[in-house]
C-alpha positions as CSV (number, residue, x, y, z in Angstrom):
1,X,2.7,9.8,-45.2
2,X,2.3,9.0,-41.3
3,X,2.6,5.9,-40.4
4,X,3.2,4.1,-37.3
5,X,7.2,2.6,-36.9
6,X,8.2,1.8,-33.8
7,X,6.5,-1.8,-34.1
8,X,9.3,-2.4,-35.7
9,X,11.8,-1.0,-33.3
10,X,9.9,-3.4,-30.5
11,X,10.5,-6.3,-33.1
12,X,14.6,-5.1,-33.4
13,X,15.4,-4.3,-29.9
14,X,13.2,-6.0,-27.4
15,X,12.3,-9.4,-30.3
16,X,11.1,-10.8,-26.6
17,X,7.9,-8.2,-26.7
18,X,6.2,-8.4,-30.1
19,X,3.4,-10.1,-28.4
20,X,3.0,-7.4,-25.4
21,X,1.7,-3.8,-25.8
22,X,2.7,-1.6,-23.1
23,X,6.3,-0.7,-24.5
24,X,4.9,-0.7,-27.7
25,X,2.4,1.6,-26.9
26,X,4.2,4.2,-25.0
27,X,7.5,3.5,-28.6
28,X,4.5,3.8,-31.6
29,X,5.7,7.2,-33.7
30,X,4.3,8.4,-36.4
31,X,7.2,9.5,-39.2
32,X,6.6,13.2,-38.5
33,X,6.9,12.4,-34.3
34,X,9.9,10.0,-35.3
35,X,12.0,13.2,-37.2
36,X,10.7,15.3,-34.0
37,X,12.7,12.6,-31.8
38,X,15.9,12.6,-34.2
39,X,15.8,16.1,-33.9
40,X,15.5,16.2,-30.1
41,X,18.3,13.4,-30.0
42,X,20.9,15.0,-32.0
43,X,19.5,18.8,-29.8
44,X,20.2,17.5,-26.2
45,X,22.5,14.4,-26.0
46,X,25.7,15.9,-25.6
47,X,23.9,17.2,-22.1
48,X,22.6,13.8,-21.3
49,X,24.7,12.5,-18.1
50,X,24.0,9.0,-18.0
51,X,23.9,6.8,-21.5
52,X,19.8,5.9,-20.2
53,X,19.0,9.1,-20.9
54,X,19.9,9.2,-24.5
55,X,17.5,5.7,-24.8
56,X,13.7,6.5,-27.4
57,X,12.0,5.7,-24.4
58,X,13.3,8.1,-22.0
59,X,13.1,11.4,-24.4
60,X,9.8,10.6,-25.9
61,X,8.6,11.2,-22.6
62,X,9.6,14.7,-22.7
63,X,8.6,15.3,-25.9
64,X,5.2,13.9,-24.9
65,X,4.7,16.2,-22.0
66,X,5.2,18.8,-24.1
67,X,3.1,17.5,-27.5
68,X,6.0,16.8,-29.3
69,X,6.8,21.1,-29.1
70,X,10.7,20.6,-29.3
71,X,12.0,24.0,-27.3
72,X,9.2,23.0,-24.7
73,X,10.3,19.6,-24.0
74,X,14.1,20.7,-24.2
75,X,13.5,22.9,-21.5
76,X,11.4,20.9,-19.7
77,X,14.2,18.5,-19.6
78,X,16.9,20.7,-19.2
79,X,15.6,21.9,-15.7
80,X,15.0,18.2,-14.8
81,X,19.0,18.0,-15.3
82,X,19.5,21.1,-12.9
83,X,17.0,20.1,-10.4
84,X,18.7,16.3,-10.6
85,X,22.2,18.0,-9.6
86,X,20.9,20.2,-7.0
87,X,19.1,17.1,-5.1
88,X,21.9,14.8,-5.8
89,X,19.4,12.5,-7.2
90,X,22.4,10.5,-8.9
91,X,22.6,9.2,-5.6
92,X,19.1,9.3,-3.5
93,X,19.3,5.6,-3.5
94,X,22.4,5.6,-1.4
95,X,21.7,7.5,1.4
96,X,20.3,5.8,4.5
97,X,16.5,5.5,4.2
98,X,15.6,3.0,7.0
99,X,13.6,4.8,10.0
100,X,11.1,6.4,6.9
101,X,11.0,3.2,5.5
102,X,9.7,2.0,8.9
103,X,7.4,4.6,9.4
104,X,6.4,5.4,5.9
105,X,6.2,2.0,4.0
106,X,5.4,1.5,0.2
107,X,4.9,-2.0,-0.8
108,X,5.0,-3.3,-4.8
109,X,1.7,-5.5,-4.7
110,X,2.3,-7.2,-7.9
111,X,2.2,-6.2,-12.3
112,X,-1.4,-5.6,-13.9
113,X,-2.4,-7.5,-16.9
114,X,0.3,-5.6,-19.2
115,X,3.2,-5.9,-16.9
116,X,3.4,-3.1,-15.2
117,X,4.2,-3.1,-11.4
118,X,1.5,-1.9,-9.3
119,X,2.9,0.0,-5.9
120,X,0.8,0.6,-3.1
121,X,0.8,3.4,-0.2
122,X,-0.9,3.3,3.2
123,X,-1.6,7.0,3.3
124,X,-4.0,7.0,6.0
125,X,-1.4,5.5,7.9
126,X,1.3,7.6,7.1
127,X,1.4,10.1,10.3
128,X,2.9,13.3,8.1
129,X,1.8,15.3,10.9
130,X,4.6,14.2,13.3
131,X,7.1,14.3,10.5
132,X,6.3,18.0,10.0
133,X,6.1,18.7,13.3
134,X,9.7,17.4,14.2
135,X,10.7,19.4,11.5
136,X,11.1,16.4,8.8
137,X,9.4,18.2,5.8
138,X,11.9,18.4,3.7
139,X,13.0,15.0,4.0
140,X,9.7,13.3,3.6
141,X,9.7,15.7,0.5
142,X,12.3,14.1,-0.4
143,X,11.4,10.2,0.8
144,X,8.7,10.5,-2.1
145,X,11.4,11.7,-4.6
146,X,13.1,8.5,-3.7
147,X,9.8,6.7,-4.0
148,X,9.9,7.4,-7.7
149,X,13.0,7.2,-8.4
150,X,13.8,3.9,-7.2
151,X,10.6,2.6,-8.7
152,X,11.7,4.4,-12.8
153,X,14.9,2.9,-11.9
154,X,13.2,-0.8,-11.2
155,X,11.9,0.2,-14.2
156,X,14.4,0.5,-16.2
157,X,16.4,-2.1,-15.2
158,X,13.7,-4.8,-16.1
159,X,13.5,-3.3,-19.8
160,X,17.2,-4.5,-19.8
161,X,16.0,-7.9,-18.9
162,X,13.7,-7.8,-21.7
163,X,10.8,-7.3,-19.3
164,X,7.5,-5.5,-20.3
165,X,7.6,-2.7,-18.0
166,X,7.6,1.3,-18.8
167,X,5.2,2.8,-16.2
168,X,3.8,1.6,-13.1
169,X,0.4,2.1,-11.6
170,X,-0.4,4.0,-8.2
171,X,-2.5,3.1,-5.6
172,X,-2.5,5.5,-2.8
173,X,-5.0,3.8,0.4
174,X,-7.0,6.6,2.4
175,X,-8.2,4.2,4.7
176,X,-7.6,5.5,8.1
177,X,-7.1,9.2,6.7
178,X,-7.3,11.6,9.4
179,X,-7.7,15.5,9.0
180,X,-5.6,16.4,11.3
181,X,-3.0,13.8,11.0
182,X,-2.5,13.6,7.1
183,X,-3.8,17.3,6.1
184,X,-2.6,19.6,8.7
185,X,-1.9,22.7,6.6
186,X,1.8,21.8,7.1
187,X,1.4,18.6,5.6
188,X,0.1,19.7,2.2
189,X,3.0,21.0,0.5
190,X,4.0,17.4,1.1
191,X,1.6,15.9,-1.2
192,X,1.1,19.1,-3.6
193,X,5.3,18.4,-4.4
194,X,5.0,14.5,-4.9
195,X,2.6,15.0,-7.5
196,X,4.0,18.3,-9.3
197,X,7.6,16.2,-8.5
198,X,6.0,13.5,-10.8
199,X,4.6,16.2,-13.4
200,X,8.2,17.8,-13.7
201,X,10.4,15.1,-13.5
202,X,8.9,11.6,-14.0
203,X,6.2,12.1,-16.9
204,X,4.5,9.4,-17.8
205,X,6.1,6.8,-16.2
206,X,2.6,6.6,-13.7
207,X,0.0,4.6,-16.2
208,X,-2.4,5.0,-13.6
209,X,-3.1,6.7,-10.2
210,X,-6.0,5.4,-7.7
211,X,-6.7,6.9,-4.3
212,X,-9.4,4.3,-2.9
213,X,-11.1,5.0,0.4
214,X,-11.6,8.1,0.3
215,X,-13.5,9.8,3.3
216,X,-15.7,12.9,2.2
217,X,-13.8,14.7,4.4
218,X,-10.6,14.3,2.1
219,X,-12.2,15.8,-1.0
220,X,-11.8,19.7,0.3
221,X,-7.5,18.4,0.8
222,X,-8.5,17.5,-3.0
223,X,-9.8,20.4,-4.2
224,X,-6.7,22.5,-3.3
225,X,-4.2,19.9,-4.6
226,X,-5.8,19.2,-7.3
227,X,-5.3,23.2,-8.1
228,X,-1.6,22.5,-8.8
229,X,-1.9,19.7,-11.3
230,X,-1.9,19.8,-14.9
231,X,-5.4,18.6,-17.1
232,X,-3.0,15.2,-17.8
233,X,-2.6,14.7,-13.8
234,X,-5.7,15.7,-13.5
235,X,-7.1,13.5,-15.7
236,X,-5.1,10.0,-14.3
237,X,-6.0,10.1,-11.1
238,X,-9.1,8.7,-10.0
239,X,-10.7,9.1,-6.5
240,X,-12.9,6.5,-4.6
241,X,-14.8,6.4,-2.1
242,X,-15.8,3.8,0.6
243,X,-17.3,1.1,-1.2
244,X,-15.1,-1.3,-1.9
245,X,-16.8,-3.1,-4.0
246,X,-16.7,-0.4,-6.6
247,X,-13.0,0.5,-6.6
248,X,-12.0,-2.9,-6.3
249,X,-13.7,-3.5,-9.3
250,X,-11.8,-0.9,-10.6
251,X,-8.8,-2.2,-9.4
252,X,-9.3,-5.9,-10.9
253,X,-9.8,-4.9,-14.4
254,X,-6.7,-4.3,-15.2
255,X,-4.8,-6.6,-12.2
256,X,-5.3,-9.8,-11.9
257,X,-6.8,-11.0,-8.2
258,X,-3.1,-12.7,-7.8
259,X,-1.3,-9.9,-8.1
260,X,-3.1,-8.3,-5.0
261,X,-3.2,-8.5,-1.8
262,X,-6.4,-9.3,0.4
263,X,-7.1,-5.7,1.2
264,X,-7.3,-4.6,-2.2
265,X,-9.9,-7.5,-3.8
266,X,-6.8,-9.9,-4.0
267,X,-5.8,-13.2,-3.2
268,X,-2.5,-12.4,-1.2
269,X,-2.1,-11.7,2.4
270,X,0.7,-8.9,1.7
271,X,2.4,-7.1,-1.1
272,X,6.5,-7.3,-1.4
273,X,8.4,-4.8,0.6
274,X,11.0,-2.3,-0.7
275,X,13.5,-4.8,1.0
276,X,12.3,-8.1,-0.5
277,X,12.5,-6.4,-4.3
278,X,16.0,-4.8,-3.6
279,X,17.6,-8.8,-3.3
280,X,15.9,-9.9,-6.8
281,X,18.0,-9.5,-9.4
282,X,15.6,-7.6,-11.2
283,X,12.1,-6.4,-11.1
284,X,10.2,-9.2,-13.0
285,X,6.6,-10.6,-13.4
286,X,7.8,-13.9,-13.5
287,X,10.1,-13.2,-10.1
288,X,7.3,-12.3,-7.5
289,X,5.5,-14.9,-8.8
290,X,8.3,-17.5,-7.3
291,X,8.6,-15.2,-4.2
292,X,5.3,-15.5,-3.5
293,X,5.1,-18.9,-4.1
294,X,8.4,-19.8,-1.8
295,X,6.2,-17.9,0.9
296,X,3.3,-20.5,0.3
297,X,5.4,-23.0,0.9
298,X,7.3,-21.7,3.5
């Protein structure tokens, strides 16, 4: 008989949560997915590298790429391992990242009514084209690697706090998007990898993705990207146009007007830099609440 369990592995291991969904959502088995995850456990975890990895939440991801098929998501996860050695991604968060954070800056606006942190891009003001040009492609390649994995790691570390978080939710700005500058034909391989990066080695830690601002013009870049993704990818990401008011509607149903800044339908004048998160002690709700209330003050 199926049944659904892991409400009562919420209730064990994270007592904190039984009133909050998201983890509970992306932890509910039924008993025939919860012998697939034993299985899977006991199949892979002597090849696991780092004691995270061997976590429910981290391999019923794979096994949710891959609809629970066990020899799919073993492989699946096995060339994540390779690709993770290859790129040194142990240590991507080491390495000096300051001139493209300059250049290229990500900001985490706030969580959405569930808890999850919302991060926010300024693509149209990205110039990828001069990146390219000065022969930088691998590295901004790279730059959006980081971009995920210091946000999963975030992640992470706020579960161990007891926080609410699993995925976060995307919202990529168009607004200033220039043809030239952002889609040279150089410059799509950049954005074709972020997102197949995401596919092959971060699933389902995006709960949403939301390009607002969209210009016609960027809908033919679309239409080639677009050809890369899988129907899941496909499916989360959600284009907008011009009008505000209907993607910031969009926006504020699942984020509360606090948790956003002005630009977006909020109340804030700015999100929270990569370098304000990096001195909290953790990624949590409650935190940027008191950082942005210090700011009010200040």
């Amino acid at each position: 008989m199926s049944f659904n369990i892991v409400f009562l592995f919420v209730m064990i291991l994270f007592p904190s949560l039984s009133n909050q969904t998201s983890l509970q959502e992306d932890l509910t088995l039924t008993q025939t997915e919860l012998e697939i995850l034993t299985k899977f456990r006991e199949l892979v975890k002597s090849r696991l590298p780092h004691d995270y990895m061997t976590e429910d939440i981290y391999l019923i991801t794979w096994l949710r790429a891959k609809k629970f098929e066990i020899p799919a998501a073993e492989n699946m996860l096995m060339e994540n391992l390779k690709w993770r050695k290859v790129h040194n991604m142990d240590n991507i968060l080491k390495e000096d990242w300051s001139d493209f954070e300059q250049e290229f800056r990500f900001e985490i606006q706030g969580c959405d009514k569930e808890g999850r942190p919302v991060v926010s891009i300024p693509v149209g003001d990205w110039d990828v084209r001069r990146a390219v040009l000065a022969g930088q492609s691998d590295k901004l390649i790279r730059y959006f690697d980081k971009l995920l994995e210091e946000v999963t790691t975030l992640i992470r570390d706020a579960q161990k706090s007891g926080e609410n978080m699993t995925r976060f939710n995307h919202i990529m700005d168009m607004a200033n998007y220039n043809l030239r500058i952002q889609a040279c034909p150089l410059c799509i391989p950049v954005y074709v990898n972020h997102f197949l990066s995401y596919e092959n080695h971060y699933p389902g830690t995006m709960n949403s993705i939301k390009l607002v601002n969209c210009p016609p013009i960027f809908l033919s870049l679309w239409q080639i990207i677009r050809e890369f993704l899988s129907p899941v990818t496909k499916d989360a990401i959600k284009l907008y146009g011009k009008d505000k008011s209907e993607w910031q509607t969009a926006l504020l149903e699942n984020i509360d007007a606090s948790q956003l800044s002005k630009e977006f339908g909020g109340l804030n004048d700015e999100g929270f830099s990569m370098e304000e998160i990096r001195k909290l002690p953790n990624l949590k709700c409650s935190s940027l609440s008191m950082v942005r209330e210090a700011r009010s003050k200040s």
